[in-house]
C-alpha positions in Angstrom: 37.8 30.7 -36.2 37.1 27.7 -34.2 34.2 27.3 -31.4 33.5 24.6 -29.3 30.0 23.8 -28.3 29.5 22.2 -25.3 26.0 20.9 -24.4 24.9 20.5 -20.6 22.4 18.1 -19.6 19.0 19.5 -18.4 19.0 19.1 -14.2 16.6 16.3 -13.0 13.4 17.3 -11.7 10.1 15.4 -10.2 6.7 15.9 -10.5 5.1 15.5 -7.1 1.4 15.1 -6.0 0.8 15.7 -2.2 -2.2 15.1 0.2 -2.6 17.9 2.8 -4.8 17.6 5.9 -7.2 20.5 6.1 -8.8 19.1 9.4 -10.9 21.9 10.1 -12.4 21.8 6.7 -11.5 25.7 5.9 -11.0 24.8 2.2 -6.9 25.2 2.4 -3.8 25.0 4.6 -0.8 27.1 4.7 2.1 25.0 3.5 6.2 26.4 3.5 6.7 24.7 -0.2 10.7 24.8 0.8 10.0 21.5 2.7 9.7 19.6 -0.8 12.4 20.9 -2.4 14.5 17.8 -2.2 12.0 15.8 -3.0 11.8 17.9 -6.7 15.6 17.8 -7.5 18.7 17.9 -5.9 19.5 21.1 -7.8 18.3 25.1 -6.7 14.5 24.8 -6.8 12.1 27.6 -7.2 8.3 27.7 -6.6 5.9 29.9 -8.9 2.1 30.5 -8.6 1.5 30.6 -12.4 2.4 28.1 -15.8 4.6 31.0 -17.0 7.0 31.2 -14.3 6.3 35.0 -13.6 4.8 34.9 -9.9 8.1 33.2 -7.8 6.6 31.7 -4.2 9.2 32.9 -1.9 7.2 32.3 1.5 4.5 30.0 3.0 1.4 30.6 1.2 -2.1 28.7 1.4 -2.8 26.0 -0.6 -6.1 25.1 -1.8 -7.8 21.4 -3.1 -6.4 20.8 -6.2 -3.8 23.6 -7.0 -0.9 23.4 -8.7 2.4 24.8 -8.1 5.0 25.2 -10.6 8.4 24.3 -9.8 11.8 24.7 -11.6 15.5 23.3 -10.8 18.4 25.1 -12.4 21.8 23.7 -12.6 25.3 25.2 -11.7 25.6 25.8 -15.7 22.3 27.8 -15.5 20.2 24.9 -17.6 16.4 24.9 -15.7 13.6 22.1 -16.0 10.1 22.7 -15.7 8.0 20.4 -13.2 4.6 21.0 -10.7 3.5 19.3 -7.5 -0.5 19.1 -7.3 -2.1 19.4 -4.2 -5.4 17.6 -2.8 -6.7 18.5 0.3 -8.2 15.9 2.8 -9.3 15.1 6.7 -7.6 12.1 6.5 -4.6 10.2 5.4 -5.1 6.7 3.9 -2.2 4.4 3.2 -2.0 0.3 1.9 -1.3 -1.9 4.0 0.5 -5.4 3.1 -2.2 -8.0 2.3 -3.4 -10.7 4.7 -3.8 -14.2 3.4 -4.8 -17.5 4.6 -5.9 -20.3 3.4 -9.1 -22.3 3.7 -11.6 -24.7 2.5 -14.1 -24.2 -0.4 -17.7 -22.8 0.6 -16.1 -22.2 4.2 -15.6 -18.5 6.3 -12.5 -17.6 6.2 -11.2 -16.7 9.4 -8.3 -14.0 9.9 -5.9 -13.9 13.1 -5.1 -9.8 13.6 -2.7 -10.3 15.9 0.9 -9.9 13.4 -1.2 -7.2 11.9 -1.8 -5.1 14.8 2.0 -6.0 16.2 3.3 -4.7 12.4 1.3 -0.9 12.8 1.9 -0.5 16.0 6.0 -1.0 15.6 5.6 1.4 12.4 3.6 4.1 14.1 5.2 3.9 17.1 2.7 3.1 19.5 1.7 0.2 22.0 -0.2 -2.8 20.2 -3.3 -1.9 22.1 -3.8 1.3 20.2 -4.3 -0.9 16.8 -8.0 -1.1 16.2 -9.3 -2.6 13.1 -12.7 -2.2 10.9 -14.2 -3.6 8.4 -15.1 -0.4 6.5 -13.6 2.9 6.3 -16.7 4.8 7.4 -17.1 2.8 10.8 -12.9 3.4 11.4 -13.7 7.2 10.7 -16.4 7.0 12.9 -14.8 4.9 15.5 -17.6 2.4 15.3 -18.3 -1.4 15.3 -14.2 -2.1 15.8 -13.9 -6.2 15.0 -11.7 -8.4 17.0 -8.6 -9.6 16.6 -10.1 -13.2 15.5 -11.8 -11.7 12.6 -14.4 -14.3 10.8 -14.9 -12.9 7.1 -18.3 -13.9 7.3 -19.3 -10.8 4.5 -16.3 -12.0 2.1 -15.0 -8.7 2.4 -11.7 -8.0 0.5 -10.4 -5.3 2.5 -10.9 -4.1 6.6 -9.3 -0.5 7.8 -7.4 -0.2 10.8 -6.5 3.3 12.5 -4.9 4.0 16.1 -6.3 5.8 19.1 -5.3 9.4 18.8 -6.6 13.0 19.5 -5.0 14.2 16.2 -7.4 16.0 14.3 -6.1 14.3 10.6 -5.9 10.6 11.5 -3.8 7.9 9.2 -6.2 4.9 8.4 -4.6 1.7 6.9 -6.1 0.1 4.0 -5.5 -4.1 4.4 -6.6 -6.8 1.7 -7.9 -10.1 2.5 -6.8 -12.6 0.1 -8.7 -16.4 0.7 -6.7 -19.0 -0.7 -8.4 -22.7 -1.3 -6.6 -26.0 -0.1 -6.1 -28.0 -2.8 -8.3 -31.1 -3.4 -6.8 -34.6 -3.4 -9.3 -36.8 -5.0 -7.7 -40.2 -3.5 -10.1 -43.2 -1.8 -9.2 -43.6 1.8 -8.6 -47.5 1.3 -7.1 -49.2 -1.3 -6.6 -53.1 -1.8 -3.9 -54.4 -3.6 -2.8 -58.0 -4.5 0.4 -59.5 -3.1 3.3 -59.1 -5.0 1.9 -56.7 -7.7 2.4 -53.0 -7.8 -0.8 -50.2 -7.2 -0.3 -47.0 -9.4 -2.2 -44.2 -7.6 -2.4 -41.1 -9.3 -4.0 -37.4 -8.9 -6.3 -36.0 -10.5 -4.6 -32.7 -11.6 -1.9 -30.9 -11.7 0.0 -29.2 -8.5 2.8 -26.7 -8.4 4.3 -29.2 -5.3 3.4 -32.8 -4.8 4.9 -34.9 -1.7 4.0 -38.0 -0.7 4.4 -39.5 2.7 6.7 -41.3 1.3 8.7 -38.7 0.2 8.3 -39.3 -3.8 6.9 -35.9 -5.6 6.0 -36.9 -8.6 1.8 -36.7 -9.8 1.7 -40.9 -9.8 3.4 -43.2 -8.0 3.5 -47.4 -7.5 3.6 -48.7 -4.0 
């Protein structure tokens, strides 16, 4: 007799890792663990307290630092993977921000305009521009202390400042920005040079450039004039 085997494909699952905001520093937070199941798979997700899948989760429960939940996704053709979602438990919430970079010349401060910065939060947080306040550590933007201006000089080569907003909320979201200080390039040329009538002057750079463009418009590293 003949029999046909047919092999399924396990569902997809994801291992998560989520930050919770105990802000009144009880040691855990009640958390509805149906809110991330479509973040785990796309397929029927359970929730169980335990490695062997014997204790199913089946209404909020609270969470404490550093647990882990157990999840699993079963297909329509009853095939199940096995995933968890760790849990850390915080005050705060702290997120990177894009980089800021200038450039400037050696042995000089570098000096940072805020301004796009503060423009860029405020349109992704919702709020007015004047709620953006930046620090230059994350202790002083937790303690709402020594905020820096908007004209920020980098005296302290610092290679990151914190910026929060002004809020009542209890967990706040601080934003993590790196400062990146770029040198100008040096052009070792003579201000003057003399050259006799009728004969060509090579002048060349020192070193090499990823772009070279003289006022003439030629981009090569040596040129005759």
């Amino acid at each position: 007799k003949r029999v046909d085997l047919v092999f399924e494909t396990s569902p997809q699952i994801i291992s998560l890792q989520k930050s919770l905001c105990d802000a009144q520093n009880i040691g855990s937070v009640v958390v509805d663990l149906a809110t991330y199941s479509d973040e785990v798979s796309s397929d029927t997700v359970k929730y169980y307290a335990d490695e062997n899948l014997q204790n199913e989760i089946n209404s909020p429960i609270p969470i404490a630092n550093n647990q882990t939940i157990y999840t699993t996704a079963t297909n329509i053709s009853g095939c199940t993977s096995v995933s968890t979602i760790t849990f850390t438990l915080t005050n705060y919430t702290l997120i990177d921000s894009s980089a800021l970079e200038i450039c400037k010349n050696e042995n000089t401060i570098g000096n940072f305009n805020l301004s796009d910065k503060r423009n860029e939060l405020a349109v992704e947080l919702n709020v007015s521009p004047s709620q953006v306040i930046f620090f230059s550590n994350l202790n002083d933007a937790q303690n709402n202390a020594n905020p820096i201006g908007l004209n920020f000089s980098n005296a302290s080569n610092l290679l990151e400042i914190y910026a929060t907003i002004i809020s009542e909320n209890a967990c706040k979201t601080y934003y993590k920005i790196p400062l990146i200080e770029n040198f100008y390039p040096t052009i070792n040329l003579e201000n003057e040079y003399y050259k006799c009538k009728n004969t060509a002057l090579a002048l060349t750079l020192n070193q090499e450039y990823e772009t070279i463009e003289w006022s003439n418009g030629q981009t090569t590293r040596t040129i005759e004039i």
